[in-house]
C-alpha positions as a Markdown table, in Angstrom:
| # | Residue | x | y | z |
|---|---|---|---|---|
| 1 | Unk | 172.9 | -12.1 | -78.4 |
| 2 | Unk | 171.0 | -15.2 | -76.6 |
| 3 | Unk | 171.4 | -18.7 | -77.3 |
| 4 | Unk | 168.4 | -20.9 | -76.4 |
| 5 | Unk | 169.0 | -25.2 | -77.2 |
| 6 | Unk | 167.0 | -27.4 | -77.2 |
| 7 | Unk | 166.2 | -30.9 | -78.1 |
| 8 | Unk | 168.4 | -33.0 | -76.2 |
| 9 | Unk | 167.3 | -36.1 | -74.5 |
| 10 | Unk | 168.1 | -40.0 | -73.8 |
| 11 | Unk | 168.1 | -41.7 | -77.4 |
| 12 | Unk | 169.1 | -45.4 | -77.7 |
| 13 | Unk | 172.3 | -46.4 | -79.9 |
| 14 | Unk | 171.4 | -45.7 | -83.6 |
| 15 | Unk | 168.6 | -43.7 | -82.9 |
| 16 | Unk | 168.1 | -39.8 | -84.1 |
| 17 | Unk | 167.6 | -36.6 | -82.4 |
| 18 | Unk | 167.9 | -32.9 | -83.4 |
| 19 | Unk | 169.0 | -30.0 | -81.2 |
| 20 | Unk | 167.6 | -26.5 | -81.8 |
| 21 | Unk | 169.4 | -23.2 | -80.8 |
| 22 | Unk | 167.5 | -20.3 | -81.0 |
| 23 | Unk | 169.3 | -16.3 | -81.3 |
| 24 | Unk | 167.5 | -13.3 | -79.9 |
| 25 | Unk | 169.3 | -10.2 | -79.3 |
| 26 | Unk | 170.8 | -8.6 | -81.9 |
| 27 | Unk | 170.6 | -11.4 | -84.3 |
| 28 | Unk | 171.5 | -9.3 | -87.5 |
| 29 | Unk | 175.4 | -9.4 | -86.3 |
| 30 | Unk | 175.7 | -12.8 | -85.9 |
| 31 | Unk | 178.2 | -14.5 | -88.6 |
| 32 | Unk | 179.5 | -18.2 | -88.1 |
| 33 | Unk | 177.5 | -20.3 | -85.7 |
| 34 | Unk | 178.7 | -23.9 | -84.2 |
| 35 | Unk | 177.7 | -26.6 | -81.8 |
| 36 | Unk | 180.3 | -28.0 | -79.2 |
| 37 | Unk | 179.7 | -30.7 | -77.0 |
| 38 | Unk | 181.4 | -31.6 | -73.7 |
| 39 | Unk | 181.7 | -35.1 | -72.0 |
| 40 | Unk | 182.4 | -35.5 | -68.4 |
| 41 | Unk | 185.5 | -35.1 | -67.4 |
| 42 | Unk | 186.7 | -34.2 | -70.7 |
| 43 | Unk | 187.6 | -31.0 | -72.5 |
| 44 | Unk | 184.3 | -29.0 | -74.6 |
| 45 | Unk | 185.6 | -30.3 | -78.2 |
| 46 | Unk | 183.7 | -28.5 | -82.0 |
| 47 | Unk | 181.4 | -30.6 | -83.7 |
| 48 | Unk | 179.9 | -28.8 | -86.3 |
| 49 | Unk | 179.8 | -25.4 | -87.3 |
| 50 | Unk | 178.6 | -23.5 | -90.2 |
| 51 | Unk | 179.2 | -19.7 | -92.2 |
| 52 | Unk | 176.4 | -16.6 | -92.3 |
| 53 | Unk | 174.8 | -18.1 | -95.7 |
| 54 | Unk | 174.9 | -21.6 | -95.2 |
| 55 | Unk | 177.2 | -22.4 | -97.5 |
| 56 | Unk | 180.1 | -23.5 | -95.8 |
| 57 | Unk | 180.0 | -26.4 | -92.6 |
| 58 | Unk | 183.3 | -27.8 | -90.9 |
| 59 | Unk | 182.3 | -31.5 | -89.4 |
| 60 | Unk | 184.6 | -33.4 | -86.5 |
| 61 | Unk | 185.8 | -36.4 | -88.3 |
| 62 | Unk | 183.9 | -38.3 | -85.3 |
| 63 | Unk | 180.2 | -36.6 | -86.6 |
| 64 | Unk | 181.0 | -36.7 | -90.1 |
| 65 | Unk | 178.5 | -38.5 | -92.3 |
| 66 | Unk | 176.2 | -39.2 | -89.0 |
| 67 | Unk | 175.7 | -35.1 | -88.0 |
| 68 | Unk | 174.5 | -32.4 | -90.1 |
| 69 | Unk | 174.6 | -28.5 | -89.1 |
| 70 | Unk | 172.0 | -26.5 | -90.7 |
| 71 | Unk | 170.4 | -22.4 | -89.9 |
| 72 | Unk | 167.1 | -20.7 | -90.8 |
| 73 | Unk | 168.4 | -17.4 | -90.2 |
| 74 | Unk | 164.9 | -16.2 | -91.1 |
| 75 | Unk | 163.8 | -18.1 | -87.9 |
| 76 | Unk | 167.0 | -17.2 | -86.5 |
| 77 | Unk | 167.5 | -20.5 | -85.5 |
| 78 | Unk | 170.6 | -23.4 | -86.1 |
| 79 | Unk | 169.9 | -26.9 | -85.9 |
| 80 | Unk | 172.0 | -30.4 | -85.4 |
| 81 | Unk | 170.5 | -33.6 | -86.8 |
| 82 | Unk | 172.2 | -36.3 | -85.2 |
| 83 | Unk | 172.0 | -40.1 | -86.8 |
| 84 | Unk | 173.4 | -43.2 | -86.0 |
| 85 | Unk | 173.7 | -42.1 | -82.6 |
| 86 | Unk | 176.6 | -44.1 | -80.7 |
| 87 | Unk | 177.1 | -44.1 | -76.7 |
| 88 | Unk | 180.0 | -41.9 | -77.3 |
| 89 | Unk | 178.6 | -39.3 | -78.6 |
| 90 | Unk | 177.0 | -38.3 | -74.7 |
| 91 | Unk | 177.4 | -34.9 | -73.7 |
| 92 | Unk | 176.3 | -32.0 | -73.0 |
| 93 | Unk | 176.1 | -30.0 | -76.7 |
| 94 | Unk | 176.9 | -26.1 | -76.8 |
| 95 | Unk | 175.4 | -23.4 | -79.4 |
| 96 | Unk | 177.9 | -21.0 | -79.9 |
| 97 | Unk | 177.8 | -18.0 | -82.0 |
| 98 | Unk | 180.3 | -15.3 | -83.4 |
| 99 | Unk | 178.6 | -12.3 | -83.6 |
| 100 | Unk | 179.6 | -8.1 | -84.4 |
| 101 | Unk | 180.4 | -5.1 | -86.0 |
| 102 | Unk | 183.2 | -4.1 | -85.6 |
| 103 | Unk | 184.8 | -6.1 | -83.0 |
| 104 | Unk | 183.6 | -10.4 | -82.8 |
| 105 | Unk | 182.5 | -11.2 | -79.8 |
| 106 | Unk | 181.9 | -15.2 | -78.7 |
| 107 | Unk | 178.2 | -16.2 | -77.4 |
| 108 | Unk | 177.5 | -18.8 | -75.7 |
| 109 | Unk | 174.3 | -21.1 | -74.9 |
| 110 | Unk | 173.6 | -23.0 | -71.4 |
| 111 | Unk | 173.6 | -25.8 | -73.0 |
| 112 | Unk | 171.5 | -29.5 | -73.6 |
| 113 | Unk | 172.0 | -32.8 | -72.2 |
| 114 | Unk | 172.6 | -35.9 | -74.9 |
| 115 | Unk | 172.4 | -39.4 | -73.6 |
| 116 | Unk | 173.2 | -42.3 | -75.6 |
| 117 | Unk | 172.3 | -45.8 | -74.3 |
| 118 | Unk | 173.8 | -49.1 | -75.0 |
């Protein structure tokens, strides 16, 4: 499995953006996908992440009511709408997805640079 993002970018405080991650591979095995973010000099912390069908999403108390995880697993692809953007929420944001048969296996994307202005 491959993990494309994209959709990061310098945003002003309050504004909106929405990263894209995007599977290839063997996209049929994948089961709970999430998005991490990382700050400097701090540890890579989960912000969102969501089940196979959709219809279960885990939120950081930080993101909640501002961020919301969403997949189109027909387009193989998850997506993060950000709101309300604040200077804290700079990093760089990870797709990560849990994917197998028999044995889960962690993949990772290279990840996409957020920038929130004050």
């Amino acid at each position: 499995v491959q993990l494309v993002e994209s959709g990061g970018g310098l945003v002003q405080a309050g504004g909106s953006l929405r990263l894209s991650c995007a599977a290839s591979g063997s996209t049929f095995s994948i089961n709970t996908m999430a998005w991490y973010r990382q700050a400097p000099g701090k540890q890579r912390e989960l912000v969102a992440s969501i089940t196979k069908g959709g219809g279960s999403t885990y939120y950081a108390d930080s993101v909640k009511g501002r961020f919301t995880i969403s997949r189109d697993n027909a387009k193989n692809t998850m997506y993060l709408q950000m709101n309300s953007l604040k200077p804290e929420d700079t990093a760089v944001y990870y797709c990560k997805a849990r994917a197998g048969i028999a044995t889960m296996t962690s993949y990772w994307g290279q990840g996409t640079q957020v920038t929130v202005s004050s």
